[in-house]
N, C-alpha and C positions, 0 to 999 in steps of 0.2 A: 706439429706432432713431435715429440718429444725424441729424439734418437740417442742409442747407446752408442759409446767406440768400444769393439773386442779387439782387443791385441793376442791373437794365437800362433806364441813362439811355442812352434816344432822342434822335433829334431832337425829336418831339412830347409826349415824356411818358418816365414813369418807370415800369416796373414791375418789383413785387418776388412774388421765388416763393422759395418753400423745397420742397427736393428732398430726398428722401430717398438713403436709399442703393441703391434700387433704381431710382434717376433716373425717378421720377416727382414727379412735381410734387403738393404736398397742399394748398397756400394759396398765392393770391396775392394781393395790390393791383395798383392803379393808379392815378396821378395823370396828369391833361396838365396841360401850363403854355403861357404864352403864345408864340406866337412875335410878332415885333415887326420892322418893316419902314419902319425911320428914309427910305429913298429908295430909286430903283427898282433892285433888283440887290442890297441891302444887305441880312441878312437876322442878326438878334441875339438873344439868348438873354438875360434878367437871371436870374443867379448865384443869387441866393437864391429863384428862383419853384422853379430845379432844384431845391435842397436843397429848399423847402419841400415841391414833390413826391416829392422821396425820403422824407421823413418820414413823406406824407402814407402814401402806397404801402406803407412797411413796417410802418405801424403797424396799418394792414388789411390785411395779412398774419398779422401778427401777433394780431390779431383772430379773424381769421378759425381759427388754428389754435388757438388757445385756447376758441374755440366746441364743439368735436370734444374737450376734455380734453389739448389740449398744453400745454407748457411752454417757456418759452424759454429752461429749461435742456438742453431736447433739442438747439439751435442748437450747432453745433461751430466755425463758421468763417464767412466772408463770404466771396463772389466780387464784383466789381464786371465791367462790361461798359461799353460807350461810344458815345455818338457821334465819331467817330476827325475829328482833323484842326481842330476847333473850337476857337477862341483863347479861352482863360483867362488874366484878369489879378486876383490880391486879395491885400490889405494881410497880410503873415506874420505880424503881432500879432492884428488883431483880424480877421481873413478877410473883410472887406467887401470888396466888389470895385470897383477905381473908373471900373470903365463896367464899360457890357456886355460879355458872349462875341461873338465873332465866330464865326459860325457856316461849316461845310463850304461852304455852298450861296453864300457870299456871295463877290458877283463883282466888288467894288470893286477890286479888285487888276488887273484885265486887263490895264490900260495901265503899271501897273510889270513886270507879267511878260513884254509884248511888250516893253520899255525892257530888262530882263534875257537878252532872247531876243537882241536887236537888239544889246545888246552883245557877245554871242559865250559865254554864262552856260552853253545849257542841255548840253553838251553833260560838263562838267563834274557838273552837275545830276545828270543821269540816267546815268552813270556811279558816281558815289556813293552815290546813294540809291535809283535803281530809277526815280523818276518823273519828271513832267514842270512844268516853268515852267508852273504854271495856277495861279489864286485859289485853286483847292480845296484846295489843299496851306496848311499854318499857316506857313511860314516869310514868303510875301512878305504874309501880315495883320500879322505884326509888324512888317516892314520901315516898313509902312504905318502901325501906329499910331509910331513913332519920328517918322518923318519930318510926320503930319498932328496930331499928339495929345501934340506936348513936355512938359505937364505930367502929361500919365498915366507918358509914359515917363521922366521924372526919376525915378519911385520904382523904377522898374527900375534906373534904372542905381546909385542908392544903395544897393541891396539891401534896400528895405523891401519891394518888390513883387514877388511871384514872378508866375512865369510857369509854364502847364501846360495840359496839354488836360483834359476833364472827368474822366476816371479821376483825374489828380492832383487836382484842384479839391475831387474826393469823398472820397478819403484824407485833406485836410488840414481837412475838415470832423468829416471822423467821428471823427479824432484828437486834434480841437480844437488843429490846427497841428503836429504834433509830426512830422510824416514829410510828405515832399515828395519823391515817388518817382513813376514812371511804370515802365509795364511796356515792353518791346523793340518787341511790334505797333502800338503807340501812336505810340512812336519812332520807327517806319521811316517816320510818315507824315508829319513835320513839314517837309521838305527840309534838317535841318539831323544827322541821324543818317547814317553812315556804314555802310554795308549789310555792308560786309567787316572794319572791325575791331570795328563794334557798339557802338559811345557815339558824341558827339556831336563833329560834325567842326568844327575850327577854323575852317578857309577857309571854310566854308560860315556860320557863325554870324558871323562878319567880314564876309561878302559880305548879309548881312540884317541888320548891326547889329545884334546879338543879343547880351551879354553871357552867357558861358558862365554865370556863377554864378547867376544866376535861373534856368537851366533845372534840371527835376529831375532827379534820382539816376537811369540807369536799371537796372531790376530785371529779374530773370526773369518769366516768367507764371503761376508757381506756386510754392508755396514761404509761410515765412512771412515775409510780406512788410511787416505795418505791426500796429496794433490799435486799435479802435474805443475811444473814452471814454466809459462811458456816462450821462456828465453830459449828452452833448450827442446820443447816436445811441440813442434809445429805449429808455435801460435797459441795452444791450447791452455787455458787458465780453467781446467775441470777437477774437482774430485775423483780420486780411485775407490768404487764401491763393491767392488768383486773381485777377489781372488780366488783362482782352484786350480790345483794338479789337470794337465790335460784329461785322464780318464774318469777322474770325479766331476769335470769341468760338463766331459758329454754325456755323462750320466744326469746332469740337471738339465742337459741339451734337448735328453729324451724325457724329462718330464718324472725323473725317477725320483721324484721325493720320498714316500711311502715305501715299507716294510713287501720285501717279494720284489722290486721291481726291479729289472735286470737290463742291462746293455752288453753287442761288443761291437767296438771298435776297430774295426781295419787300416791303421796307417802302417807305419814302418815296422810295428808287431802288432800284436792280437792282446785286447784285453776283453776280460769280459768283469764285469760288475755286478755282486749281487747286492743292494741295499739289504741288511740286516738287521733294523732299529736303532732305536738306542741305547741297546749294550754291544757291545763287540764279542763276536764269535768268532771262535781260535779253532787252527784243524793242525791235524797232525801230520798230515801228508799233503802238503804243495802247495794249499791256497795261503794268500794273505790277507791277514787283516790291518783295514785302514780305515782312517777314518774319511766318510763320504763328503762330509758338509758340519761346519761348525756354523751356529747361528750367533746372530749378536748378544743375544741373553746368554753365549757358556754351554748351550744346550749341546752336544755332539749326535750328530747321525755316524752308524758305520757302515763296514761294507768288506765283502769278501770276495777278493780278487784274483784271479786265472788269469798269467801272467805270462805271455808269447810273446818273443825276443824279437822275432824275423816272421816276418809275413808281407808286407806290401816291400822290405825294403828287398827280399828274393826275386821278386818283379824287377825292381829296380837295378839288382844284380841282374838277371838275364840282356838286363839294356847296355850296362854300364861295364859289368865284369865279362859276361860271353859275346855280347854284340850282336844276339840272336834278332834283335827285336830295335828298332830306333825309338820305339816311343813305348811309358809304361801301356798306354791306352791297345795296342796292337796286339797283347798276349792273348787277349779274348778268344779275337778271331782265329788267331795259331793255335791255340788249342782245341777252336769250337773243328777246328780242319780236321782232325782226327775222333772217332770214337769212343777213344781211352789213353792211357798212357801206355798202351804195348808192354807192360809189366814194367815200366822203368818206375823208381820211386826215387824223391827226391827229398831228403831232410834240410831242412835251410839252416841247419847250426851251427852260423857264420861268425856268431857272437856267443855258441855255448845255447847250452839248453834252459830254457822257464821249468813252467808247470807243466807238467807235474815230474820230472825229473832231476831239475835244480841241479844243473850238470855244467860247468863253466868248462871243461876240459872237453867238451863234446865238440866235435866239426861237422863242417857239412857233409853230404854224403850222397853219392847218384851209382845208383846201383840196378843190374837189373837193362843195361846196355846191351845192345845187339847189332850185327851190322843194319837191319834194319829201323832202328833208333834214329828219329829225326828230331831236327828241333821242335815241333810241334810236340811232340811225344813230353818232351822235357819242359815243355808249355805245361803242357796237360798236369803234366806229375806236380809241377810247382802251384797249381788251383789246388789240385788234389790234395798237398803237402796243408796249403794253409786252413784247408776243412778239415783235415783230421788233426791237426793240432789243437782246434777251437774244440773240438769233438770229445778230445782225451780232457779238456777242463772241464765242458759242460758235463759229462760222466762223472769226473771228481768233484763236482757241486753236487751232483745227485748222490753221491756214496760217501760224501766225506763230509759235506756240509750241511747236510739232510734239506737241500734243496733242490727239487725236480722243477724245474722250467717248462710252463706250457707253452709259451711259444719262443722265440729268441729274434730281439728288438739288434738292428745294428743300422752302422754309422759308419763314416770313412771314403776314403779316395776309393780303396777297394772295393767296395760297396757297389760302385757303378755298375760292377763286373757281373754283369744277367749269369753267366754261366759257372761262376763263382758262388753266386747266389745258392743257386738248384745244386750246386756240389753240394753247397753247407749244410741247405734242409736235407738233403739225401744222408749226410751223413751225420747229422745228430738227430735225425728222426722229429723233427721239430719242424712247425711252418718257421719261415725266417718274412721279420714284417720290417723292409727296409725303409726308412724312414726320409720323408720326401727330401730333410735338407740336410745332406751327406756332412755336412760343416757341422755339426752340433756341438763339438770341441770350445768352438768362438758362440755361437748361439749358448751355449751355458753360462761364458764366461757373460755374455751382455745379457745373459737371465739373472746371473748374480749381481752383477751392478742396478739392474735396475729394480731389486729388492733393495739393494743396499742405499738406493739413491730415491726409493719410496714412490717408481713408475709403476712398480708392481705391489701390492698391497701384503702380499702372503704367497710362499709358497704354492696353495693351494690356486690364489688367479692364476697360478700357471699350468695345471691341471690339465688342461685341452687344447693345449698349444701344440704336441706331436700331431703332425701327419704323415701320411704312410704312403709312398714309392710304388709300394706293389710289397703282393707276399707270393712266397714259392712254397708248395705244396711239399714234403718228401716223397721221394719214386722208391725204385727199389733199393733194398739195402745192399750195399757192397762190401757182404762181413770180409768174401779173402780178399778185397783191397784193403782195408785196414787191418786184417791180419798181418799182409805184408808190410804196412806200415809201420808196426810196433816193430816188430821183428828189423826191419832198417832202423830203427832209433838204436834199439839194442848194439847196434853194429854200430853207432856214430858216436858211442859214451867213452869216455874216459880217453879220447885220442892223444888229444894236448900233451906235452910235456914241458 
């Protein structure tokens, strides 16, 4: 039987699965790599800790399937997947990199993106491209390493240094330099692609001092698209058939080819995904538009996206920042301890506010303390924090993008979380149908390759491959917990200075 490798580079880690052709998954790895926090707001990734986790990831995958009597001549093709939006810069000879990635989350840009807003920029912006003048977008981190980091960006403008987000970064790894290509989903997120003619727009790559020739190729999201060296990528002498942005990646994870079909996703933030054809629908307040999947013929799908900053990685704070908790897996039971959050509310805007506020100067915020306030309590409010933020998008899909969701499809680490779950449905009024294999992020990426690599015939043989975990009913509506909710957002905006 035929197997794919997904390589799904996270924010926190790397992991690799090979899927069969009955899109189950038979082996996987996993590596985390460091994250790194030069000052406050700044938040980087070092280039080689990724690769050295993707190596680490695939080669215990690879392990692992040769435990069972596989062969990694069963391997037909690779999918790659991404953290979307993260600045990659490294030398095209010998792929070092001469700084770090600049990661999605990092808000050093603000005060150029309000400087672009204030000039008269965004209106142009998001006209173009679907989004908005915020940090999280890659084009004002380049503007920024230009204007703060002249010697890194000399070898850009010489043409010794490319430029790419991690999907390129990993093709030019695994190629050992030979392809320097990004896929279209990747593309739409940079502020510098063109939503309507689909490659990369002059005025906009002028207006970020961007040198068109350092950016990549861009390519479809399936197809064959590059090939591995296997001097350098474990042996492996495969085609690259599948490229996509993480959140587009588990939107083909869930089977969301077709017009209406929706996901979110629970890892480090919250996204949620509305497929919307093929034309691109623009909103005016908070969603963006991107593009879902480009196919090999040119044809583009899109998709309007609700965009949450902080959601799984608030968990990972309570572990890591208060030391409430040793393991993410333990908040469940801390919060299932208590009946509520005792009036405490907690905004996780660690990295600034998403949708529907688009607030980078925003902080976190735990309000609503009392001497009797435990950490259960601050459990609680942090489940609660991540359902009404999914809550305020899926409302602004229903009022902004004239899309009402019958039920809502998710995915993610989070995901596992039963009591998270019943928070979600309770608070968007919606069954929530959680989908059996929480990984769909890397299951997309190895549904793209193996259209790309012709395991799968059409989109369409993919059809009835989602299965479903369990779904949660909604109970009662908890209007004044979400009134308190908004109301603490309001308190957590414009903090920054």
């Amino acid at each position: 039987m035929a197997l794919l490798l997904s390589i799904d580079a996270g924010t926190t880690g790397v992991t690799a699965l090979l899927v069969d052709e009955d899109s189950r998954i038979t082996a996987r790895g996993y590596r985390e790599f460091p994250q790194h926090f030069p000052r406050e707001g700044w938040v980087e990734h070092d280039l080689s800790e990724i690769w050295s986790a993707t190596i680490a990831a695939t080669t215990d995958a690879l392990h692992r399937h040769r435990s069972t009597g596989g062969s990694r001549d069963d391997l037909v093709a690779v999918g790659i997947t991404n953290q979307r939006e993260t600045v990659c810069l490294w030398d095209r000879e010998t792929l070092g990199a001469p700084r770090r990635a600049i990661v999605w989350q990092d808000r050093r840009t603000a005060a150029l993106c309000q400087s672009l807003i204030g000039d008269g920029h965004e209106d142009l912006i998001h006209e173009r491209t679907g989004l908005r003048l915020d940090p999280y977008f890659s084009g004002s981190k380049l503007a920024w390493l230009a204007a703060e980091e002249p010697h890194v960006w000399a070898g850009v403008v010489t043409g010794r240094t490319a430029i790419g987000t991690v999907d390129s970064y990993l093709v030019a790894r695994m190629s050992r330099g030979l392809w320097h290509i990004t896929d279209a989903t990747n593309a739409s997120r940079t502020l510098l692609y063109d939503l309507h003619t689909g490659d990369w727009d002059e005025r906009l790559c002028a207006l970020f001092g961007v040198p068109m020739s350092a950016l990549p190729e861009i390519v479809a999201s399936y197809g064959m698209l590059a090939r591995t060296d296997p001097t350098v990528f474990c042996g492996l002498d495969l085609p690259i058939t599948g490229i996509a942005g993480d959140q587009q990646a588990a939107l083909v994870g869930q089977a969301g080819f077709s017009s209406g079909a929706a996901k979110c996703t629970y890892g480090t933030g919250s996204f949620l995904l509305v497929h919307t054809g093929d034309r691109p629908r623009f909103s005016a307040n908070g969603l963006l538009t991107t593009v879902a999947l480009q196919h090999p013929d040119g044809r583009r799908d899109f998709a309007l996206e609700g965009a949450v900053f902080v959601t799984g990685a608030a968990v990972q704070w309570l572990r890591d920042g208060l030391g409430i908790i040793d393991t993410a897996d333990e908040v469940e039971a801390l919060a299932a301890s208590v009946p509520d959050s005792g009036g405490v509310v907690f905004v996780p805007a660690l990295t600034g506010l998403g949708a529907p506020e688009w607030d980078p100067a925003a902080r976190g915020l735990i309000i609503g303390i009392t001497r009797g306030t435990t950490r259960a309590h601050i459990a609680r409010a942090t489940l609660e924090a991540i359902a009404f933020e999914v809550r305020d998008v899926v409302d602004l899909m229903a009022r902004e993008g004239g899309v009402g969701l019958e039920r809502l499809s998710i995915d993610g680490g989070a995901a596992a979380n039963d009591l998270l779950c019943q928070i979600q449905a309770d608070a968007v009024r919606l069954v929530v149908d959680r989908s059996a294999e929480l990984q769909t992020t890397g299951l997309g990426a190895a549904f793209l390759a193996g259209l790309g690599a012709g395991v799968w015939a059409s989109p369409a043989a993919l059809a009835d491959t989602r299965r479903s975990s369990g779904t949660f009913t909604p109970g009662p509506l908890d209007t004044e917990g979400h009134e308190r909710w908004r109301e603490a957002v309001a308190r957590s905006r414009h903090w920054a200075r």
